[in-house]
N, C-alpha and C positions, 0 to 999 in steps of 0.2 A: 530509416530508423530501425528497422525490422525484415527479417528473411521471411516473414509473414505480419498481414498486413491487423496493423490495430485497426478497432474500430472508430476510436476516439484520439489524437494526438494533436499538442499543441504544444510549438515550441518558443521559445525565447519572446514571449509573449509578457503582457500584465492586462491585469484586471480581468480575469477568465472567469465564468459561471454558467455552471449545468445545472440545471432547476429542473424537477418533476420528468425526465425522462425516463424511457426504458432501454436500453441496450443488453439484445440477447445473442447465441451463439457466434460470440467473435471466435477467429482464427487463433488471435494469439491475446497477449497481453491486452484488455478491454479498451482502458482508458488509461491515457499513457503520458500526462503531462511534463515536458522536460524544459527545467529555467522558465520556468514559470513564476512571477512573483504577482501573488493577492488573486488566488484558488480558489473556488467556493464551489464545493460540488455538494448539492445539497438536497434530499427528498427525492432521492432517484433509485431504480431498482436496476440490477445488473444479473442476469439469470443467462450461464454458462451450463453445458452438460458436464455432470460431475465425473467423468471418467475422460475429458479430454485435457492432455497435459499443454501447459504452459497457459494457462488461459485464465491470467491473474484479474481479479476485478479491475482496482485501482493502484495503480503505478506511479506515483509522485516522485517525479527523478530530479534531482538538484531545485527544489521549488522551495520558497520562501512566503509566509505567510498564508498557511494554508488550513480553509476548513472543511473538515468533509463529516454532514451532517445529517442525520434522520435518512441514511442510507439501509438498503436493503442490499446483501452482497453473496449471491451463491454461483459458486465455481467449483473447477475442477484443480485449479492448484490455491494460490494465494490471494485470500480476498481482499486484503489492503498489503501492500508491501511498499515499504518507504525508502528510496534508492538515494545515491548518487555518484555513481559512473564506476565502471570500473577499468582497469586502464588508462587509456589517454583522457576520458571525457573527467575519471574522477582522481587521476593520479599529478596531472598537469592544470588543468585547471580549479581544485580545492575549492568546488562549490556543493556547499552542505545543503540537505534540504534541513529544513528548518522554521522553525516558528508553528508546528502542524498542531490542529484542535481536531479531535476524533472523537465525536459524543453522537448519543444515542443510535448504534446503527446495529444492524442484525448481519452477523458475518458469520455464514454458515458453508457447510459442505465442503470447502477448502480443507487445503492440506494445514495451512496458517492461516486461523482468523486474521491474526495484524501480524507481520514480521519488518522487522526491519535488515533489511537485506538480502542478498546478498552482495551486491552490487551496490559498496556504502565507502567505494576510494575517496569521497570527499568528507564523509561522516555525515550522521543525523541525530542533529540535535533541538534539545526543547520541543520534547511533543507531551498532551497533555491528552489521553485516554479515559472519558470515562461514560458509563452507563449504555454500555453496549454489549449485544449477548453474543457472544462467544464461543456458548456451546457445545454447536454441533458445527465446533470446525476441530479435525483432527488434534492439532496440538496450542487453539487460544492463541497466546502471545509468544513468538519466536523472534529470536538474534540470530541471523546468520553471517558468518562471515568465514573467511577464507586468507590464510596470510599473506597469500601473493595481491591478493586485493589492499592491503590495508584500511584504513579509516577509521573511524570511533563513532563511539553512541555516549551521551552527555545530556543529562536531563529529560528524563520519559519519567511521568508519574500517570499512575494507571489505578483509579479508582470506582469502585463500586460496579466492575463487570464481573458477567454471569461468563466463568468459564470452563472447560471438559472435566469431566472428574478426574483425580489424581488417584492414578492406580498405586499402590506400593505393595512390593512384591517382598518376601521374606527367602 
């Protein structure tokens, strides 16, 4: 899966749930579910040192029907990032993640409280964001993506979160 090891991964699975744990200084990517369908990661806390790169909380790569709930999420790059393949996993196979429920969680110290992408060749669609503090992650809610990746993003509504102040410069 990785040139360094997650702490958490689980593949082409269903009916998955992490309830009330703690997972701290992973190597890379935290918790890294891929083809996952009916996720529930819920009431868990995830504590990364905030200056080591790549070491995203949560990774939902190609997964369908997912909630991730009453989380607590401080790292050093991305605390939620919402995938699906890039290359062969997300260019040849066109598995979206999709159906994701993202409420009340504290997503802090990250480079991105929530992003979707970059790594989104299948696309991510219908996720539903809301009442989650946002903060004190460098830039809240981010889209990334890249051309040679392709994919799309199609139904995100994102309500009533606390996020970084918006500087504007003259």
């Amino acid at each position: 899966i990785a040139w360094r090891p997650r702490a958490v991964a689980a593949v082409d699975s269903e009916n998955v749930c992490l309830h009330g744990i703690t997972v701290q200084n992973s190597f890379s990517w935290t918790i890294h579910p891929i083809f996952v369908k009916h996720l529930d990661l819920l009431n868990f806390n995830i504590n990364n040192p905030y200056n080591a790169p790549n070491t995203d909380g949560i990774d939902p790569e190609s997964c369908k029907n997912v909630n991730i709930i009453g989380n607590h999420v401080h790292v050093g790059d991305d605390c939620i990032a919402l995938k699906s393949g890039k290359l062969f996993l997300g260019m040849k196979l066109h598995v979206p993640c999709e159906n994701v429920i993202i409420r009340n969680c504290c997503l802090s110290r990250g480079h991105g409280g929530l992003v979707i992408g970059s790594e989104m060749s299948g696309g991510v669609e219908d996720v539903q964001i809301w009442d989650c503090d946002l903060a004190n992650s460098l830039s809240g809610i981010e889209i990334k993506a890249t051309p040679k990746r392709g994919g799309y993003v199609r139904g995100v509504t994102v309500r009533d979160c606390i996020t970084p102040r918006v500087m504007l410069h003259s």
